[in-house]
PyMOL Python script that loads the backbone (N, CA, C, O; Angstrom):
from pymol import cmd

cmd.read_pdbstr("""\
ATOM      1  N   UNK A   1       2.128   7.878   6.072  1.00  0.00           N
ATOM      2  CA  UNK A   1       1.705   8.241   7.404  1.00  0.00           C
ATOM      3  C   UNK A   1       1.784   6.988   8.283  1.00  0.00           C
ATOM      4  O   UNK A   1       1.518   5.939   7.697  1.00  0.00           O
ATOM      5  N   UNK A   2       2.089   6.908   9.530  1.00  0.00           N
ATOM      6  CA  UNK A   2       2.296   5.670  10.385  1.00  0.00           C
ATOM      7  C   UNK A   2       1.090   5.660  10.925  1.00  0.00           C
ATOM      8  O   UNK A   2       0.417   6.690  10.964  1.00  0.00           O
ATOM      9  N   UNK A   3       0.608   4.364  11.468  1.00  0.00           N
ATOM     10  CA  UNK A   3      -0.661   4.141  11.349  1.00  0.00           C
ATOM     11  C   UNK A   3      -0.972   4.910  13.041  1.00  0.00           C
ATOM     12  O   UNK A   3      -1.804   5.816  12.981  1.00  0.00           O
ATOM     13  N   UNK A   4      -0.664   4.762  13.808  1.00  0.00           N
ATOM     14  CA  UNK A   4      -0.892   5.674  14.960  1.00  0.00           C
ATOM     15  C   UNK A   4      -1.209   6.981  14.671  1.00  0.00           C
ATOM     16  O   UNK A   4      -2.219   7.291  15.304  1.00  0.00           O
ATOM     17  N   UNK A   5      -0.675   8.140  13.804  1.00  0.00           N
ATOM     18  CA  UNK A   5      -1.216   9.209  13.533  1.00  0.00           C
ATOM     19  C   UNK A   5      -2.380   8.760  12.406  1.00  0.00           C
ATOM     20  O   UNK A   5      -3.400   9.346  12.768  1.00  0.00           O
ATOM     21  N   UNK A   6      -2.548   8.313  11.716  1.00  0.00           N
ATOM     22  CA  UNK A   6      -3.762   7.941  10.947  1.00  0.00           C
ATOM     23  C   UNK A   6      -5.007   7.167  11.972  1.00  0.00           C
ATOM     24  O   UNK A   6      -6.110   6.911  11.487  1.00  0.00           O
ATOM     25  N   UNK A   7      -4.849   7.011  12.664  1.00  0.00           N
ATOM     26  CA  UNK A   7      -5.785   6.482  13.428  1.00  0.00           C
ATOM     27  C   UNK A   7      -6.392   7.864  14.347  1.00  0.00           C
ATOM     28  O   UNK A   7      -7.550   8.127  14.672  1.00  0.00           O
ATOM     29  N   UNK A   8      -5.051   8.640  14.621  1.00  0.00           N
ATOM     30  CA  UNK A   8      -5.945   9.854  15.378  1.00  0.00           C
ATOM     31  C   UNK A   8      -6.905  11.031  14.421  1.00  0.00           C
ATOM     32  O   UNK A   8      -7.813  11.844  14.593  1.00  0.00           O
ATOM     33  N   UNK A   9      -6.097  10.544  13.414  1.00  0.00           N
ATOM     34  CA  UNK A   9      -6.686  11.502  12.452  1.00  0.00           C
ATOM     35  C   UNK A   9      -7.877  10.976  11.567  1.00  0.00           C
ATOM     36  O   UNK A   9      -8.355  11.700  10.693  1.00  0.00           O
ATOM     37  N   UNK A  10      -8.195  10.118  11.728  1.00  0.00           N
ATOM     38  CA  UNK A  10      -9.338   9.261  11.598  1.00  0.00           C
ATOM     39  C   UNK A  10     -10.456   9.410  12.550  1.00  0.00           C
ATOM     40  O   UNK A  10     -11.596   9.616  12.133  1.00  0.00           O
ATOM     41  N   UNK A  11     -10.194   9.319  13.779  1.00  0.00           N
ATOM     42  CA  UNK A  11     -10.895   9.623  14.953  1.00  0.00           C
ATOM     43  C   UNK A  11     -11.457  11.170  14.747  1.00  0.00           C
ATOM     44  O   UNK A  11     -12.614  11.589  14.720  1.00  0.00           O
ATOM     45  N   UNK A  12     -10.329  11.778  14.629  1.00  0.00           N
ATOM     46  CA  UNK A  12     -10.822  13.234  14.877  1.00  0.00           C
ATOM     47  C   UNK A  12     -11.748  13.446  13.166  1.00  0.00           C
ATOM     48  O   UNK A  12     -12.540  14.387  13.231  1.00  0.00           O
ATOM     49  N   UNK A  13     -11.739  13.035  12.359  1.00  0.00           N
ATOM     50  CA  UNK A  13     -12.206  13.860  11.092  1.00  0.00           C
ATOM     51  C   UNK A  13     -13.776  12.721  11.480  1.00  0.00           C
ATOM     52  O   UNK A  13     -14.755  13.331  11.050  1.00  0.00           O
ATOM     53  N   UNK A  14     -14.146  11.574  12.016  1.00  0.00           N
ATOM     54  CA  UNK A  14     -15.317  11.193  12.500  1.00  0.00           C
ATOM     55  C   UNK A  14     -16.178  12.008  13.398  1.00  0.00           C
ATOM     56  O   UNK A  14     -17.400  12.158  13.386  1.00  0.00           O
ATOM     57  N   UNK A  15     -15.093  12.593  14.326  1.00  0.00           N
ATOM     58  CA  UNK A  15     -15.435  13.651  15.216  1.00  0.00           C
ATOM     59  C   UNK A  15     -16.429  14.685  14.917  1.00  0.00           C
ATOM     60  O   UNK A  15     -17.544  14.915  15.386  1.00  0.00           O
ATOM     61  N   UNK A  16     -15.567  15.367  13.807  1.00  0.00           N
ATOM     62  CA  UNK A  16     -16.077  16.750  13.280  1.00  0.00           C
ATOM     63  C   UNK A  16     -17.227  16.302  12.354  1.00  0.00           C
ATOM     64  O   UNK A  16     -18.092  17.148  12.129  1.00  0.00           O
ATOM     65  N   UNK A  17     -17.385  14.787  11.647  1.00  0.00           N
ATOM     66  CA  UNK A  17     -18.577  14.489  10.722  1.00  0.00           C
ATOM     67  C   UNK A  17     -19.492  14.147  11.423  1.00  0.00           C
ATOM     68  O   UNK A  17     -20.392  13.779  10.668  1.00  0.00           O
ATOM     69  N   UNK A  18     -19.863  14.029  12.691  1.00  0.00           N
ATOM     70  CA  UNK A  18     -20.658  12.793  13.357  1.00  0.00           C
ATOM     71  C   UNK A  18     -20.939  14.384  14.226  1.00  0.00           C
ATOM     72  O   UNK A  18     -21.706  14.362  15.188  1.00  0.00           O
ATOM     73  N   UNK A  19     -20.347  15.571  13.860  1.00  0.00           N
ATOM     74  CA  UNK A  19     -20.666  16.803  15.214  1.00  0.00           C
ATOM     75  C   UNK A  19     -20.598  16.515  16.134  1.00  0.00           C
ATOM     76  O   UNK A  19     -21.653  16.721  16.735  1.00  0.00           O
ATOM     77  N   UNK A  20     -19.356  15.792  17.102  1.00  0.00           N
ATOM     78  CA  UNK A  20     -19.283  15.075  18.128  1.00  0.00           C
ATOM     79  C   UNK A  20     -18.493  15.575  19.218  1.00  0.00           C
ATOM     80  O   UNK A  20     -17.543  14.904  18.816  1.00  0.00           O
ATOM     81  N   UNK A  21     -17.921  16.270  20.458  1.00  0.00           N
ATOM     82  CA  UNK A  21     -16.940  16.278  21.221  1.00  0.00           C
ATOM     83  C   UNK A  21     -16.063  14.557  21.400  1.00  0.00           C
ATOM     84  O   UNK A  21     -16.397  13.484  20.898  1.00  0.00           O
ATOM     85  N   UNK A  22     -14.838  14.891  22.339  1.00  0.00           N
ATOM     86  CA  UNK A  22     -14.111  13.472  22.605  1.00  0.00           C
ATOM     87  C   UNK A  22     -14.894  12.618  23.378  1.00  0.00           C
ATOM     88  O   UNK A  22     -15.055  11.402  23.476  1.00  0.00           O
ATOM     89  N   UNK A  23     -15.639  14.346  24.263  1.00  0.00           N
ATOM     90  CA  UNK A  23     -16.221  13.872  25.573  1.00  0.00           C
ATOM     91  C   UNK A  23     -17.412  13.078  25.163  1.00  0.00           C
ATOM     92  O   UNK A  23     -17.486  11.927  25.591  1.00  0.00           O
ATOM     93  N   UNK A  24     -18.454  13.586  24.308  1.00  0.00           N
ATOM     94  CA  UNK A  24     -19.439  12.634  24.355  1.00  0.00           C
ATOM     95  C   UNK A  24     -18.951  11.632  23.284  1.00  0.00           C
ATOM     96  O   UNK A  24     -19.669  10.703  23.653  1.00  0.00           O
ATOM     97  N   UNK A  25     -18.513  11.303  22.609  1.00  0.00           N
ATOM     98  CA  UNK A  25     -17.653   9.902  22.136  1.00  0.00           C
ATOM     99  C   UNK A  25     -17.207   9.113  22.964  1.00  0.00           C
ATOM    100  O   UNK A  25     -17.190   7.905  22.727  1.00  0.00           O
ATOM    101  N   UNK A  26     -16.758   9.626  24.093  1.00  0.00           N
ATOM    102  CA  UNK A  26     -16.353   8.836  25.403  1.00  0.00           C
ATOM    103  C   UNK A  26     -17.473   8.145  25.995  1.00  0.00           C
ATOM    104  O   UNK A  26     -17.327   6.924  25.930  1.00  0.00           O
ATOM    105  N   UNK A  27     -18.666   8.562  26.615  1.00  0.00           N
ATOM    106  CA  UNK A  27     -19.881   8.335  26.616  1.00  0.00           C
ATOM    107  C   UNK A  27     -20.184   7.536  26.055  1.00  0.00           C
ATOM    108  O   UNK A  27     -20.092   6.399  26.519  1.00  0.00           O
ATOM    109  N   UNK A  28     -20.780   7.814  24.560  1.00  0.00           N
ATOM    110  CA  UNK A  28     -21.325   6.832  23.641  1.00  0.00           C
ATOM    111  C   UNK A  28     -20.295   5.591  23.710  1.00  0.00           C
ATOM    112  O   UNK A  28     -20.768   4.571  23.209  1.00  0.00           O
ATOM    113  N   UNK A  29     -19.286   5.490  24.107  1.00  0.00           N
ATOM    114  CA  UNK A  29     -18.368   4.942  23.468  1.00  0.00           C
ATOM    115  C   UNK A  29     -18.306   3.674  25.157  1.00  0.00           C
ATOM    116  O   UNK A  29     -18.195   2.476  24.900  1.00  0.00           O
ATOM    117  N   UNK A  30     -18.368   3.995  26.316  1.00  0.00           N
ATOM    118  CA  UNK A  30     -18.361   3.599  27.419  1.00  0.00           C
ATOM    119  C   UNK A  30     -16.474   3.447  27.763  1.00  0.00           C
ATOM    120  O   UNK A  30     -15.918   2.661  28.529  1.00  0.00           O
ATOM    121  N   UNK A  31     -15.944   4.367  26.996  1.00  0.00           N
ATOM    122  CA  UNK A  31     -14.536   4.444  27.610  1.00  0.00           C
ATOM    123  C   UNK A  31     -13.947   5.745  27.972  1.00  0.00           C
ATOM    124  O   UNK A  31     -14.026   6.477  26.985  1.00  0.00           O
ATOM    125  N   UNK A  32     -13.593   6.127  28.604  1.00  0.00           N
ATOM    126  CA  UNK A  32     -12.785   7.015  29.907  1.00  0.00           C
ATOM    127  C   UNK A  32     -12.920   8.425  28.913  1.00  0.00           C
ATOM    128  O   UNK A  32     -12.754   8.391  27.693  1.00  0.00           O
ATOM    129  N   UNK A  33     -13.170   9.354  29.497  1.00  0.00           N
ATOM    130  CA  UNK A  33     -12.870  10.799  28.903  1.00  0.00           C
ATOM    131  C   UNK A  33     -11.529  10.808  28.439  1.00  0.00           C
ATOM    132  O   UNK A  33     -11.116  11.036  27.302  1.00  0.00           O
ATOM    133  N   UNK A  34     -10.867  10.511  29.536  1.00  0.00           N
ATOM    134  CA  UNK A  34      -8.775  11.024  30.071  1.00  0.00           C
ATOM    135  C   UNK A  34      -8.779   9.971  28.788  1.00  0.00           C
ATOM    136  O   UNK A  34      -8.217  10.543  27.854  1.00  0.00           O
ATOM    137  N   UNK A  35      -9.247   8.515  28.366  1.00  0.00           N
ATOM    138  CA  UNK A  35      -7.932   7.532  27.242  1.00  0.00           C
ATOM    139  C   UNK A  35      -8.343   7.999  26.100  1.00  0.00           C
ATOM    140  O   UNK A  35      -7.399   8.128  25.320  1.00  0.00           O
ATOM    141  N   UNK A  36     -10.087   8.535  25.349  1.00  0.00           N
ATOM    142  CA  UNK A  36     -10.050   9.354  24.229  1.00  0.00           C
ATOM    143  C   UNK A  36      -9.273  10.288  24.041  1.00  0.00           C
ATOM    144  O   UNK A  36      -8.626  10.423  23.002  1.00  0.00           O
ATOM    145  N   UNK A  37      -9.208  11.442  25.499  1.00  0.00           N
ATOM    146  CA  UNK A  37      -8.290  12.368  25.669  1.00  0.00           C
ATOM    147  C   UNK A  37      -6.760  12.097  25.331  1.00  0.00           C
ATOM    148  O   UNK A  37      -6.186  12.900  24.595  1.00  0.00           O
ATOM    149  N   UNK A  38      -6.111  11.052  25.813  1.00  0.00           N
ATOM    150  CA  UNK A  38      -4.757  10.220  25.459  1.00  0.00           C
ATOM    151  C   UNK A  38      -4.807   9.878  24.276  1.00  0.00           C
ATOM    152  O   UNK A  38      -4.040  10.570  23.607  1.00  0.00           O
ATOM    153  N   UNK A  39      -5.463   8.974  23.561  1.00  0.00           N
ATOM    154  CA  UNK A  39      -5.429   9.149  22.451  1.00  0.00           C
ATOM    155  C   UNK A  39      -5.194   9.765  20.993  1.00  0.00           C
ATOM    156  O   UNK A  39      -4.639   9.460  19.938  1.00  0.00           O
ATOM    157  N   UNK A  40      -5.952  10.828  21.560  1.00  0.00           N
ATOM    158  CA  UNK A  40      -5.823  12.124  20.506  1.00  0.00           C
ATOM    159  C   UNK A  40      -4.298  12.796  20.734  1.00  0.00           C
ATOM    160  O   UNK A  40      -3.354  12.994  19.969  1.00  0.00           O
ATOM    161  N   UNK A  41      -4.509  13.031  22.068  1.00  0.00           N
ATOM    162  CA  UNK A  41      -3.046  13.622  22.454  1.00  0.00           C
ATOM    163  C   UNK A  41      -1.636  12.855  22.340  1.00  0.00           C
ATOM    164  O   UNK A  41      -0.575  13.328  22.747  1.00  0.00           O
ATOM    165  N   UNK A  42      -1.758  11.819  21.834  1.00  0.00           N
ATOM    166  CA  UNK A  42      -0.636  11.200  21.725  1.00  0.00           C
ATOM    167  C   UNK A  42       0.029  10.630  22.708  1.00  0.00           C
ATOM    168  O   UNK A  42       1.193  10.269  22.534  1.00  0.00           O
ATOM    169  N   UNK A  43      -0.623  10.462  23.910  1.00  0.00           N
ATOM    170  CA  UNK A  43      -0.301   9.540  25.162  1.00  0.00           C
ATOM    171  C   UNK A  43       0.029   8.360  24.667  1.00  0.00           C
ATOM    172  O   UNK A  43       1.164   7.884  24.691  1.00  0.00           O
ATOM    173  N   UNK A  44      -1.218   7.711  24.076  1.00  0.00           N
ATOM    174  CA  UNK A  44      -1.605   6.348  24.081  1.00  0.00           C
ATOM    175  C   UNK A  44      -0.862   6.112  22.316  1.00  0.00           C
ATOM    176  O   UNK A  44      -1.476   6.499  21.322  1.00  0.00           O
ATOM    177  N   UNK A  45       0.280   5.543  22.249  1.00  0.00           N
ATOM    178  CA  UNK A  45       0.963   4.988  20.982  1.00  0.00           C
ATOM    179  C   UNK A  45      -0.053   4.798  20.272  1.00  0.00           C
ATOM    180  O   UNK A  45      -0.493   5.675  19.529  1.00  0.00           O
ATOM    181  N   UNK A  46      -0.654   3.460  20.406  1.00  0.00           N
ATOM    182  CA  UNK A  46      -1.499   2.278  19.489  1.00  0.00           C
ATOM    183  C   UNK A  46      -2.420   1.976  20.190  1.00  0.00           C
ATOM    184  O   UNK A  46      -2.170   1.214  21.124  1.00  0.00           O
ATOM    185  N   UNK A  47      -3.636   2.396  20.025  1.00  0.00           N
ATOM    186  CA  UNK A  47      -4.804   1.872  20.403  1.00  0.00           C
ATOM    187  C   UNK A  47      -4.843   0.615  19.987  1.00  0.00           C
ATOM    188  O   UNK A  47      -4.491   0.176  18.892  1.00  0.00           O
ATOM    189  N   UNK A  48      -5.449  -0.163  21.245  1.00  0.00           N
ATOM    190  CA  UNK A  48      -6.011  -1.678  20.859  1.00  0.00           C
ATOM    191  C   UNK A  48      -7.119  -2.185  19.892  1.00  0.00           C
ATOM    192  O   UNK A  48      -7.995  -1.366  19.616  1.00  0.00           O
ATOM    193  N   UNK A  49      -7.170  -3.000  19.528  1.00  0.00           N
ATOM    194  CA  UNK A  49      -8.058  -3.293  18.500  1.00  0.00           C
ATOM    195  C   UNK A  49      -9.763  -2.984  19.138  1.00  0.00           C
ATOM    196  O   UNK A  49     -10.744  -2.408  18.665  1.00  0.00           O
ATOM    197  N   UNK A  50      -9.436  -3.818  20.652  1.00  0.00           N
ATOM    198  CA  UNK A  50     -10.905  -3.479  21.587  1.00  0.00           C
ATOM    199  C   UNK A  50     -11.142  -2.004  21.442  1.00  0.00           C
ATOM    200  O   UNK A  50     -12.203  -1.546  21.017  1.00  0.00           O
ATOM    201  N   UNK A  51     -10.022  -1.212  21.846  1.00  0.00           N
ATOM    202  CA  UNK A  51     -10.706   0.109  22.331  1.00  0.00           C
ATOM    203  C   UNK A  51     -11.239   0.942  21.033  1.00  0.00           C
ATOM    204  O   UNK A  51     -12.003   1.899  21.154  1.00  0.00           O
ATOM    205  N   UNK A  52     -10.681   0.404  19.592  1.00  0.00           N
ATOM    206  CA  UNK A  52     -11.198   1.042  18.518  1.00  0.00           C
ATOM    207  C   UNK A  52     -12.900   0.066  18.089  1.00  0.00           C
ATOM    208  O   UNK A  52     -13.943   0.403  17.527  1.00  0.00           O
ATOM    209  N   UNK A  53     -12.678  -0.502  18.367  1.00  0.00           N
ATOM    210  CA  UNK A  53     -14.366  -1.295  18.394  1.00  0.00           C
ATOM    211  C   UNK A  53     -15.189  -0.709  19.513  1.00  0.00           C
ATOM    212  O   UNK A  53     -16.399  -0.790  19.299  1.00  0.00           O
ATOM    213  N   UNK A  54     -14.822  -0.099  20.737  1.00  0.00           N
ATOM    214  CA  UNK A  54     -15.369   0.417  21.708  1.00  0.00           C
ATOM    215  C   UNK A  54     -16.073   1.643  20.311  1.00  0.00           C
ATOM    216  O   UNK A  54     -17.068   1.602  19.589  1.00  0.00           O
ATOM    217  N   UNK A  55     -15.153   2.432  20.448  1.00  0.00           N
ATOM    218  CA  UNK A  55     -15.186   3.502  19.608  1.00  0.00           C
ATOM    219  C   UNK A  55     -15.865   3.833  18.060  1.00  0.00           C
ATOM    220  O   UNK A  55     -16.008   4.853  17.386  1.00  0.00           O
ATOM    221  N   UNK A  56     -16.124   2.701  17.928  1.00  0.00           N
ATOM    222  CA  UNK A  56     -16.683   2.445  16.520  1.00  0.00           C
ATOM    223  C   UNK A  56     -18.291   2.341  16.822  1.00  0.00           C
ATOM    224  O   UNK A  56     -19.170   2.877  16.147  1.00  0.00           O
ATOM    225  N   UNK A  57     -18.518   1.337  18.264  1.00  0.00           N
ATOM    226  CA  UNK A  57     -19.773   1.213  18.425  1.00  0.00           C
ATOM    227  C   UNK A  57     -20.239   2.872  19.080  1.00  0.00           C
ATOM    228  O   UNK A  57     -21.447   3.111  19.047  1.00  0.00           O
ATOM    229  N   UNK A  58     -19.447   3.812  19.569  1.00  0.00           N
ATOM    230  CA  UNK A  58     -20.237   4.965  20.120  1.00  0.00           C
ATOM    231  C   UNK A  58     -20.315   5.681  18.754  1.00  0.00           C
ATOM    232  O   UNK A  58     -21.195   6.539  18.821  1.00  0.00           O
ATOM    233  N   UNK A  59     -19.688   5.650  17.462  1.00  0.00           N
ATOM    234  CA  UNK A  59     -20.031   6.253  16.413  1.00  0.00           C
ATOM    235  C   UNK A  59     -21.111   5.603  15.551  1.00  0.00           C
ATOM    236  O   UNK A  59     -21.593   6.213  14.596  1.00  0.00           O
ATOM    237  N   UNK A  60     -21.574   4.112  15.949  1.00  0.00           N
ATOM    238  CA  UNK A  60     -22.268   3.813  14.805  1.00  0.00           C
ATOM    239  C   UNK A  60     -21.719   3.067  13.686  1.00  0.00           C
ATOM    240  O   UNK A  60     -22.483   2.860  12.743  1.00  0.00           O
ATOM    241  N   UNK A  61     -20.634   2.665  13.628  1.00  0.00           N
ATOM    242  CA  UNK A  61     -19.908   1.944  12.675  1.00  0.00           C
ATOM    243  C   UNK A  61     -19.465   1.132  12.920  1.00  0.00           C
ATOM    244  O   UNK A  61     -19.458   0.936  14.136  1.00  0.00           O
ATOM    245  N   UNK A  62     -18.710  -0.042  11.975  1.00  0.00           N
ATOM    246  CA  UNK A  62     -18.473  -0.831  11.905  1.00  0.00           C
ATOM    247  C   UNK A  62     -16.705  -0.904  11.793  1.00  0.00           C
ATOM    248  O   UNK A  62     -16.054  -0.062  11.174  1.00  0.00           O
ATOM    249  N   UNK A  63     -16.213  -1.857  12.383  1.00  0.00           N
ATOM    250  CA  UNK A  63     -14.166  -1.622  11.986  1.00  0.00           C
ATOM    251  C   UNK A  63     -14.090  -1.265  10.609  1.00  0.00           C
ATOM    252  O   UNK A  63     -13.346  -0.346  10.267  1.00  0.00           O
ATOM    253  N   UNK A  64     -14.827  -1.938   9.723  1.00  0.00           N
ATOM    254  CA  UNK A  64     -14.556  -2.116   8.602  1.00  0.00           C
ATOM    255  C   UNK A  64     -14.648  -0.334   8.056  1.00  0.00           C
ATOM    256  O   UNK A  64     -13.734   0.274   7.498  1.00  0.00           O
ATOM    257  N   UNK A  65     -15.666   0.075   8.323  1.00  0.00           N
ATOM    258  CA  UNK A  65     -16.116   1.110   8.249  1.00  0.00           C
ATOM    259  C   UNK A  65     -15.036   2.783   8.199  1.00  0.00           C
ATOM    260  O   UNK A  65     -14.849   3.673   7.369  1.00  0.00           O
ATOM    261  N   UNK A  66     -14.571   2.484   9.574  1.00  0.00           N
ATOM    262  CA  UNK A  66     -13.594   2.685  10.135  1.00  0.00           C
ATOM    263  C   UNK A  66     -12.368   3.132   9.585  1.00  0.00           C
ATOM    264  O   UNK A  66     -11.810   4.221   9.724  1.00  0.00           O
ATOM    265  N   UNK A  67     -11.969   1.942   8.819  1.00  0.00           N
ATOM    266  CA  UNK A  67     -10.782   1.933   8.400  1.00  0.00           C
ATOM    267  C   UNK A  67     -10.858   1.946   7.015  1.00  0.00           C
ATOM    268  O   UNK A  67      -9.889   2.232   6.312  1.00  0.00           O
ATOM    269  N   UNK A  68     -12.291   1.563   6.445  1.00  0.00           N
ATOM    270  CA  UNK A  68     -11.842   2.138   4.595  1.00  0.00           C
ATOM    271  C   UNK A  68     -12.021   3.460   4.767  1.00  0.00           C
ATOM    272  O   UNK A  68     -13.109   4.036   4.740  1.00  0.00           O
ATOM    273  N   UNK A  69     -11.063   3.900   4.927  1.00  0.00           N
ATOM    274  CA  UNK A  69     -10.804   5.717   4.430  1.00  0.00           C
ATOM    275  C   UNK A  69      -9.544   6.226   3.357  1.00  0.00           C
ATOM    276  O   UNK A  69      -8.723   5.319   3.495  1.00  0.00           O
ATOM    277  N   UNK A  70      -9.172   6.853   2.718  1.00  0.00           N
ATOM    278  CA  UNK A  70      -8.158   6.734   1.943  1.00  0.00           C
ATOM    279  C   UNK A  70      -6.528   7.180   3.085  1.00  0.00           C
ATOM    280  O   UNK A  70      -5.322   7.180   2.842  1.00  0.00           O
ATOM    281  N   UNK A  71      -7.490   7.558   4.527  1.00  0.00           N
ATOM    282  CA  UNK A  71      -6.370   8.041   5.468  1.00  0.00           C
ATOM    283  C   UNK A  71      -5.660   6.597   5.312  1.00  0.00           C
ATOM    284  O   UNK A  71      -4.477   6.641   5.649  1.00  0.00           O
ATOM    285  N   UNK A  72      -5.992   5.650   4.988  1.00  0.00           N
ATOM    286  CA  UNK A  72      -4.864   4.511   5.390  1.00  0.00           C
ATOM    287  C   UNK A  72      -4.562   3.578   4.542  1.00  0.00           C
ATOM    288  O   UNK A  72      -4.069   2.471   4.760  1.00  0.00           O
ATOM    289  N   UNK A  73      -5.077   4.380   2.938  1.00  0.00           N
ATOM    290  CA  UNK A  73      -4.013   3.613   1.887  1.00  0.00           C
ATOM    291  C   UNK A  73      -2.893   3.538   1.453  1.00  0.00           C
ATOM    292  O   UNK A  73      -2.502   2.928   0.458  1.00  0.00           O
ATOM    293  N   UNK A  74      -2.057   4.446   2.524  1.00  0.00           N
ATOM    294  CA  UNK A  74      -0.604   4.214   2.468  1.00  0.00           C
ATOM    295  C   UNK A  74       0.134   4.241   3.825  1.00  0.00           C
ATOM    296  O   UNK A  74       1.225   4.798   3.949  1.00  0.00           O
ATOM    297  N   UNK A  75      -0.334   3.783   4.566  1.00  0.00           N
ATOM    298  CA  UNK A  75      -0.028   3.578   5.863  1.00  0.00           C
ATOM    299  C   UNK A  75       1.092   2.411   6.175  1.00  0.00           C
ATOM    300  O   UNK A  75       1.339   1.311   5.681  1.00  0.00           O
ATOM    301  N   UNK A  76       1.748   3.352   7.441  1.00  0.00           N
ATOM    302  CA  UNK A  76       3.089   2.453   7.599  1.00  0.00           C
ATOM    303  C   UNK A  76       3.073   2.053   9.211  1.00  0.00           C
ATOM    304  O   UNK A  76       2.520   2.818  10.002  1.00  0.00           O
ATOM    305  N   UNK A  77       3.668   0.890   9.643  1.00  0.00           N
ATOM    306  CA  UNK A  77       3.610   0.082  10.636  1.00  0.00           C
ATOM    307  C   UNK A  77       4.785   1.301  11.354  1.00  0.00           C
ATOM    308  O   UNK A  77       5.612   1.993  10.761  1.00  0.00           O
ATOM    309  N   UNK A  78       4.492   1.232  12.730  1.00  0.00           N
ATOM    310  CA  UNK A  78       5.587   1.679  13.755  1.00  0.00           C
ATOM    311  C   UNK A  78       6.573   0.500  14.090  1.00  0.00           C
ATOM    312  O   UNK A  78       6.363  -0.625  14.544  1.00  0.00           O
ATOM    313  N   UNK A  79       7.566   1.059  13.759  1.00  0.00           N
ATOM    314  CA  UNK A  79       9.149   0.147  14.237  1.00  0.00           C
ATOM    315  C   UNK A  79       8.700  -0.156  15.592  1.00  0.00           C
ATOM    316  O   UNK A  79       8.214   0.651  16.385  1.00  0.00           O
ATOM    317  N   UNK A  80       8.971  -1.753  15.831  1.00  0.00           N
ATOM    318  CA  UNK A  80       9.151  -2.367  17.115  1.00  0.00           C
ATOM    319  C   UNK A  80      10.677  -1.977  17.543  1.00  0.00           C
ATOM    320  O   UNK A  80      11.607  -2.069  16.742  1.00  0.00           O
ATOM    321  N   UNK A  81      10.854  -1.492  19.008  1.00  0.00           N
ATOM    322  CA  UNK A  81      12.373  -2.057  19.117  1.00  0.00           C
ATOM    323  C   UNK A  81      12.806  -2.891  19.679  1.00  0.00           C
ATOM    324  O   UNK A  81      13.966  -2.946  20.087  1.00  0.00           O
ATOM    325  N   UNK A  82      11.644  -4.012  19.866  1.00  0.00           N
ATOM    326  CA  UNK A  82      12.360  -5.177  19.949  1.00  0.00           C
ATOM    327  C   UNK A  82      12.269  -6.552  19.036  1.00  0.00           C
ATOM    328  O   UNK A  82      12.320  -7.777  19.146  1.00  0.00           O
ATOM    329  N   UNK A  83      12.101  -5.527  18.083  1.00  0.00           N
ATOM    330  CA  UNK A  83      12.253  -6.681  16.746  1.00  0.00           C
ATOM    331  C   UNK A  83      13.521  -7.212  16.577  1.00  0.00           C
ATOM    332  O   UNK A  83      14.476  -6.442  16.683  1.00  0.00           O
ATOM    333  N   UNK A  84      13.707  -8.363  16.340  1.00  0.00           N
ATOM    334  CA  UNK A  84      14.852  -9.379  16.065  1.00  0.00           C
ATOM    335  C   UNK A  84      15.175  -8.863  14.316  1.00  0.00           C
ATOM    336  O   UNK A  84      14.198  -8.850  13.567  1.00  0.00           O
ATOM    337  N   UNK A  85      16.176  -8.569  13.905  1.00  0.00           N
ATOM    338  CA  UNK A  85      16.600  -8.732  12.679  1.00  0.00           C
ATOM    339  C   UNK A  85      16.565 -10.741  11.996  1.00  0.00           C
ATOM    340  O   UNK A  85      16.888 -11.861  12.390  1.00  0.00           O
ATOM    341  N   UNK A  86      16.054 -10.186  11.005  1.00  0.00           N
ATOM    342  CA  UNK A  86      16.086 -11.863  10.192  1.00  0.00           C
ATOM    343  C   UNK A  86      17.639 -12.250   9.682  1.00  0.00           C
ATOM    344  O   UNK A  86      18.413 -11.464   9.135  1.00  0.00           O
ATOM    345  N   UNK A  87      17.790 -13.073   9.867  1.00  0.00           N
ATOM    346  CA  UNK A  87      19.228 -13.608   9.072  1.00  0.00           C
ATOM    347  C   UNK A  87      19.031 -13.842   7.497  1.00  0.00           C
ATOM    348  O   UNK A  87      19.976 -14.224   6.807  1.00  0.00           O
TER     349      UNK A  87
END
""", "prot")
cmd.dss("prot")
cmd.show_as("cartoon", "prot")
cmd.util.cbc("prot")
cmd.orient("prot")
């Protein structure tokens, strides 16, 4: 799974454990209805490291927290395209 869909799908399965809407996650969270909304929806590629610490503090958790889930023991990086090939 590439880590952008594991991250939404992370979000959302906190969602449904925590009995939460986006909207009041947004709230708790002190970031925008519309970029949780983007988020989920696939607007927003890659959330920033800030806005998932935003998000961590309206759930109560910690990054660490966060991210040990088994959603991302096989997780794969999104191709840059402007990665330089190595010689």
């Amino acid at each position: 799974m590439l880590l952008p869909n594991a991250i939404r799908l992370r979000i959302t399965t906190l969602l449904k454990e925590n009995d939460l809407s986006a909207y009041k996650l947004a709230y708790k969270s002190g970031i925008s209805p519309s970029h949780i909304s983007d988020i989920l929806r696939e607007k927003v590629s890659e959330p920033t490291l800030s806005t998932l610490l935003h998000i961590c503090e309206g759930l109560n958790i910690t990054l660490k927290d966060f991210f040990d889930s088994e959603i991302f023991k096989n997780v794969e990086a999104v191709e840059r395209k402007d990665k330089k090939k190595k010689n």
